[in-house]
Structure formats: C-alpha cells, structure tokens
C-alpha positions as CSV (number, residue, x, y, z in Angstrom):
1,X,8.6,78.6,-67.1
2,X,10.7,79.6,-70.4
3,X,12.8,76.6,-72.0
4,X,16.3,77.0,-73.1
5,X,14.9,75.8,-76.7
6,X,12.1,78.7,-76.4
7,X,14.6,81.3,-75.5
8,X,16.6,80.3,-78.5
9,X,13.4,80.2,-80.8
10,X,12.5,84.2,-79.6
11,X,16.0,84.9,-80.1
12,X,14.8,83.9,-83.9
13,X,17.7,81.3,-83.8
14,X,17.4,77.7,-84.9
15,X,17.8,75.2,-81.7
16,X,19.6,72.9,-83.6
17,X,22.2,74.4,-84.2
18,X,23.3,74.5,-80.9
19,X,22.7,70.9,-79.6
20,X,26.0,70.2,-80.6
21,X,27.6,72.7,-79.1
22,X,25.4,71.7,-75.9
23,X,26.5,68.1,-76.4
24,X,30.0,68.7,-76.7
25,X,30.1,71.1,-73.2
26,X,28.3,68.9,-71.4
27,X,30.8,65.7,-72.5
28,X,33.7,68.2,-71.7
29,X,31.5,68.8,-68.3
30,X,31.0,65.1,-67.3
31,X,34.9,63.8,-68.4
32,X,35.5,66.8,-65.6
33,X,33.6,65.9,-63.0
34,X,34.3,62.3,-63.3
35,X,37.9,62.8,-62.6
36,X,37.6,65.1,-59.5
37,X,34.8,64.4,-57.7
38,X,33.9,60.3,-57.2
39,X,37.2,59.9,-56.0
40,X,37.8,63.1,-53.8
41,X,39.0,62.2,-50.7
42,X,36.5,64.9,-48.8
43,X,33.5,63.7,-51.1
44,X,32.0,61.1,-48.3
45,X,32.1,64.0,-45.8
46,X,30.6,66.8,-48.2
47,X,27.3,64.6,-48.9
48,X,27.1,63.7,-45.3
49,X,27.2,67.5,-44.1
50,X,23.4,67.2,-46.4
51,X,22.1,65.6,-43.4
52,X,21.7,69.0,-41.1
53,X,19.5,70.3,-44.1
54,X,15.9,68.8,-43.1
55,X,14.9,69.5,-47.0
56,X,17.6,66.6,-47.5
57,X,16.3,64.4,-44.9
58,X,13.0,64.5,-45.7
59,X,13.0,64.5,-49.3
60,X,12.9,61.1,-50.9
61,X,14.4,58.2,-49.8
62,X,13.7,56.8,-46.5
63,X,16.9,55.1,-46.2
64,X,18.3,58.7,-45.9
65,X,17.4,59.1,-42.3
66,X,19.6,56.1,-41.1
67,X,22.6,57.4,-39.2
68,X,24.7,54.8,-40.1
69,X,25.2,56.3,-43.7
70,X,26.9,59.1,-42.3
71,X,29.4,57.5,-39.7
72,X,32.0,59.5,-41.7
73,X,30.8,62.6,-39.4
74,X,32.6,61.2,-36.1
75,X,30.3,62.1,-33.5
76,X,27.9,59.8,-35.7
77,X,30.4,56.8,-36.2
78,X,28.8,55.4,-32.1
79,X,26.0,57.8,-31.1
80,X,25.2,58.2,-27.9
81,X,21.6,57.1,-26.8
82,X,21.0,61.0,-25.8
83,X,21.7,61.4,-29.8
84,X,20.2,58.5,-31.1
85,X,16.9,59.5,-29.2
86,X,17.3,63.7,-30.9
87,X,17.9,61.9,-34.5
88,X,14.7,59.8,-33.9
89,X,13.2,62.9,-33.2
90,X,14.6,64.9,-35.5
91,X,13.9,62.5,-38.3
92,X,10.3,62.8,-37.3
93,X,10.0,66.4,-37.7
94,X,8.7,65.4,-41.7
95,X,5.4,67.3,-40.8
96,X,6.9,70.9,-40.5
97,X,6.8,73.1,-43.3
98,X,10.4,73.5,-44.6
99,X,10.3,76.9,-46.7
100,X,13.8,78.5,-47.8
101,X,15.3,78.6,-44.2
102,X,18.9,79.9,-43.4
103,X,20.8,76.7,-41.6
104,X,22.1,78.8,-39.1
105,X,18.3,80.0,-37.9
106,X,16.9,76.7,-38.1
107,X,19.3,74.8,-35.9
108,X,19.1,77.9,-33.7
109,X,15.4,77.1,-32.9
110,X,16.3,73.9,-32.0
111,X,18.9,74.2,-29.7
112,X,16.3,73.3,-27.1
113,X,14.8,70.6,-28.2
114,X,17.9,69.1,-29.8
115,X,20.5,70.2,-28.0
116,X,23.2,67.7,-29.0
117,X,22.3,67.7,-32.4
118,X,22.4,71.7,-32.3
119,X,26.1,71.3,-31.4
120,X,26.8,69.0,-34.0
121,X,25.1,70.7,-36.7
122,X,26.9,74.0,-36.1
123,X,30.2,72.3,-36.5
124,X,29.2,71.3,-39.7
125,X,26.3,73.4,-41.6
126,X,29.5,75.7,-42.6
127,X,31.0,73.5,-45.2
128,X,30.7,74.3,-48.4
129,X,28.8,71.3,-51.0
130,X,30.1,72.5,-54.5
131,X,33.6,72.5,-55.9
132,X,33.0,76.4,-56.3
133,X,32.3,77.3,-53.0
134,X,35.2,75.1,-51.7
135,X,37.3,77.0,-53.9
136,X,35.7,80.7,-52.8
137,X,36.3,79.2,-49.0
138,X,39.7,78.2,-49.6
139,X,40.7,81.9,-50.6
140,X,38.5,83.1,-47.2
141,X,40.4,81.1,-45.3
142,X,43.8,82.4,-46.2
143,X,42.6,85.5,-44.7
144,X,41.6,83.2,-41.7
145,X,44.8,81.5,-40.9
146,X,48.0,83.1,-42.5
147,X,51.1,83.1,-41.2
148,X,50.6,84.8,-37.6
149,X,47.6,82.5,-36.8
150,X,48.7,79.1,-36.6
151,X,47.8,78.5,-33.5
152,X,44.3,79.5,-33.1
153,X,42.4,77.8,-30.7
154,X,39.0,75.4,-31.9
155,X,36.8,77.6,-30.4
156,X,38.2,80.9,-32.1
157,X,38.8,79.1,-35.3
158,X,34.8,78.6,-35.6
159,X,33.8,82.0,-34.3
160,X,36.0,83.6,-37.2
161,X,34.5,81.2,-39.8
162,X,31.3,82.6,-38.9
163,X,32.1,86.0,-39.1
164,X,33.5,85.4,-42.2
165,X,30.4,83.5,-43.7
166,X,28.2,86.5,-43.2
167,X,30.3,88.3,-45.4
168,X,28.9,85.7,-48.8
169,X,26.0,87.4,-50.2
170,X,24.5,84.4,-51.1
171,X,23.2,83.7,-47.7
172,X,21.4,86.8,-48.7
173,X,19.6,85.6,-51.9
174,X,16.1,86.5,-50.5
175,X,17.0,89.8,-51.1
176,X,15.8,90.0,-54.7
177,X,19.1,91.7,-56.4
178,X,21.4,89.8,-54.4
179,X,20.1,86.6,-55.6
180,X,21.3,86.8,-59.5
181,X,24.2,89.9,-58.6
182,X,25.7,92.1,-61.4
183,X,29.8,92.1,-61.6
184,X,29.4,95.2,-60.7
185,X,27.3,94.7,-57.0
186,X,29.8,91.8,-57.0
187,X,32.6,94.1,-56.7
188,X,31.0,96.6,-54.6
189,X,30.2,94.0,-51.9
190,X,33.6,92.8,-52.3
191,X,34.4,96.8,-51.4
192,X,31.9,96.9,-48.3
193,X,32.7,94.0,-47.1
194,X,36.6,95.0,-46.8
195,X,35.5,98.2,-44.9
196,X,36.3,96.5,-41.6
197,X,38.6,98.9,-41.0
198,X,36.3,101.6,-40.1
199,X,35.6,102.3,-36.9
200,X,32.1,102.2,-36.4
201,X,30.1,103.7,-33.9
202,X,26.7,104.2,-33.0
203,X,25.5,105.8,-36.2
204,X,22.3,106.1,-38.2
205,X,21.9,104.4,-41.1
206,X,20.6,106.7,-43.3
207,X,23.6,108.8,-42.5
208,X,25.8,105.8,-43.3
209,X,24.4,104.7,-46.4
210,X,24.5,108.4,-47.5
211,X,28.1,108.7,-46.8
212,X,28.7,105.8,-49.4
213,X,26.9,107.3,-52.2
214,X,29.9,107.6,-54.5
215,X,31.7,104.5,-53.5
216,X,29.2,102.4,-53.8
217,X,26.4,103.6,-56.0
218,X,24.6,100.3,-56.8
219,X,24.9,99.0,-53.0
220,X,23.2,102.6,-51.8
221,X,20.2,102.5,-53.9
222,X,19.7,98.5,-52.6
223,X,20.5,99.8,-49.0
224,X,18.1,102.4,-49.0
225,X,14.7,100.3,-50.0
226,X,15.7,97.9,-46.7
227,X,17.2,100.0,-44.0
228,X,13.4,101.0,-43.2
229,X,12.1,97.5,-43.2
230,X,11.2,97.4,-39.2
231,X,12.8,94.2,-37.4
232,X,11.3,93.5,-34.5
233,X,7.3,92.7,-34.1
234,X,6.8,96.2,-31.9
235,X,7.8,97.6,-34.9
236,X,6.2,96.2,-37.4
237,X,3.0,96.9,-35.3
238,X,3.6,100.6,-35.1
239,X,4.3,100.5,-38.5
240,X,1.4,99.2,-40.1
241,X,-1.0,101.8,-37.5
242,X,1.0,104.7,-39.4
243,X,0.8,103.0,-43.2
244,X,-2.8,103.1,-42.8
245,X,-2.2,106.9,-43.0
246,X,-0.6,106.8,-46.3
247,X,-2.9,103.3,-47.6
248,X,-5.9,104.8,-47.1
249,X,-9.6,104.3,-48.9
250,X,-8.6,107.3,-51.0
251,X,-4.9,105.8,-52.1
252,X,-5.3,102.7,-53.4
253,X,-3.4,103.4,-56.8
254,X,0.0,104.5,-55.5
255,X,2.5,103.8,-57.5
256,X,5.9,102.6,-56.0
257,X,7.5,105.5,-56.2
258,X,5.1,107.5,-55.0
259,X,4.4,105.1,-51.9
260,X,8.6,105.8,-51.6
261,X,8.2,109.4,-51.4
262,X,5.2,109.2,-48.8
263,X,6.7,106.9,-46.6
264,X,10.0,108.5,-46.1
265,X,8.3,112.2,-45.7
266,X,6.1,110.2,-43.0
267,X,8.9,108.7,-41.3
268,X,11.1,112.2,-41.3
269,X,8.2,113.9,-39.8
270,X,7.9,116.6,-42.6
C-alpha cells in the first residue's frame, strides 16, 4: 500500500515541507475533538451501540464482552437470565468468520437463535458513531418529525428510521463507485433518492433506468452493470448454464466490453 510520504515523493514534492502543515492540522484536529467529544453527554451511549457489531466484540480485549460496561444501554443495566444466557452465547460466536457484513443482515440471521438480543440490537444498530454521521442524521430526521409528526408512535418512529437509512449510500459501499462517490453521484443519489414522489408500479428495470438517462447520467451507467446481477440462487443457477454459452473453450479472451455486449444480446434473445 502507497504512503502519504510516497505519494508526495511521486508528486516530485519534498515531504518535509508539509509536516508542518500536517502538524499544525492535526493540533487544530485534536484541540477540536477534545472539547466535543470526552465530555458529550451521548458519548457513553455511542461506544456502547459498538457492542451489536461482533467485529467489536471480538476484537481485542476480552474485557469487552462484559455486559456490565454497557449498562448505559437500559435493557443491559439488569439483564434478564433469558439475556444473560444469549450474550453468553453470543459472546462465544468468536469462531465465525466476520467478513464486511451489513448489521441489519447479521442480526437478521439471528433472530432465532438470539431472539432477545435481536430485539435489542435493532433498536440500536441505527445510531450513528461519528460526529458526521450524527450531524447527516440530524438533517434526516427533520424530514422525520417536523411539525405535523409529533406524535408518532415508537413503533412508526423506527419503521421510518429504517426507510430512511436505506436511502445513505454508504450502506452500499460494496458497490465499487459507491464506496469513494464523486460530488457529482453524490448529488444524483441525493436526486433519486427524492423521487418518492413517483408512483411506481410494476415496471422493468431496464425501462426505468432508461427513462433516467438525462437526469441522472452517472447513476444510469452504475444502474445498468447491476440490474442483471441475478438475486436469488435459482437464478444464479440458470444463469451460469447460459454463461457457459458465451465463456466457452473458444472465448477465453473477452474483453469486458465485449462480454457486455454478449450478455445483454443473450439475455434479449437477439
């Protein structure tokens, strides 16, 4: 992996030049976060929100998997035995292999087997961690309760923050361009993801996607290498019976493009 010193040295610059400057952002940095964040009131709460990530659990230090350091989370402050026996349980769970894994997904797969836990998590795997992300939630959540939703229920209150957290694209980052996006995608998700106002029936995507061509150019081109991905396991069967059609012994050297073309002249039957 490229330093920040070697990028400066290809860049024919001399990195010594800019340690000061590096030195001096960083003290500006640190004075920063030393005002806001040891003392923030919700501080306690956003580290203990960590503990429904099993990366954080089962990362380091042992002492991480004692309960007791998160009593701030209230259904933690006197656990039932029922939930003392799932943390137990989940706490031994150090043996699965954790990969990039939406929250959401994970705690999904456990409802069975952790069903209290599963409860809890939900509740909570929706807070934000970093001051920046508080801050982007903040302004989604004015959109959430404004002046003619004040009394939402609990219930309807989380099923709206959910909606709404599928509209961040960085739950998306395995998607290669949405993990480091362009101002410009930026603004054209921004764009799509205010569309709610259309009325959207049962339509193809293709036909969709094609419709948006002008409006959002740079979302359209992204749109159109994924749409095909197949998403359930009968698909992906059927799908990789007719790829050996365009992969065969004779077409090893396709280029991308060229495997583009093939597939979607396959997959329109021409």
């Amino acid at each position: 992996m490229q330093t920040l010193e070697d990028l400066i040295k290809d860049l024919k610059f001399n990195p010594e030049e800019f340690y000061l400057i590096f030195r001096e952002a960083f003290e500006v940095t640190y004075e920063k976060f030393k005002f806001h964040i040891p003392n923030h009131p919700a501080r306690s709460l956003f580290y203990a929100s960590q503990v429904f990530d099993p990366k954080f659990i089962h990362i380091r230090d042992i002492t991480r998997k004692d309960i007791r350091r998160y009593n701030i989370i209230k259904e933690f402050d006197n656990p039932s035995d029922g939930l003392l026996q799932e943390w137990e349980i989940y706490c031994g769970l150090n043996n699965e292999i954790i990969n990039e894994i939406e929250l959401d997904q994970y705690w999904l797969s456990k409802e069975t087997q952790l069903p209290i836990l599963y409860k809890i998590a939900f509740d909570y795997i929706w807070l934000p961690v970093s001051s920046c992300s508080v801050e982007q939630n903040f302004s989604m959540y004015n959109s959430l309760l404004d002046s003619d939703r004040q009394n939402l229920s609990l219930d309807s209150l989380k099923r709206l923050n959910i909606d709404i957290t599928r509209k961040d694209i960085r739950r998306y980052n395995i998607i290669k361009e949405f993990d480091n996006p362009s101002d410009g995608l930026l603004q054209e998700w921004e764009i799509y993801c205010g569309l709610n106002n259309e009325i959207i029936n049962e339509i193809e995507l293709d036909q969709y996607w094609l419709s948006k061509e002008t409006q959002l150019p740079i979302l359209y081109k992204i749109a159109f290498d994924y749409i095909w991905l197949p998403v359930s396991s009968c698909s992906v069967e059927q799908n990789f019976s007719m790829y050996n059609s365009l992969l065969d012994s004779d077409r090893q050297n396709l280029s991308l493009d060229s495997l583009k073309r093939l597939n979607m002249l396959y997959f329109n039957g021409f």
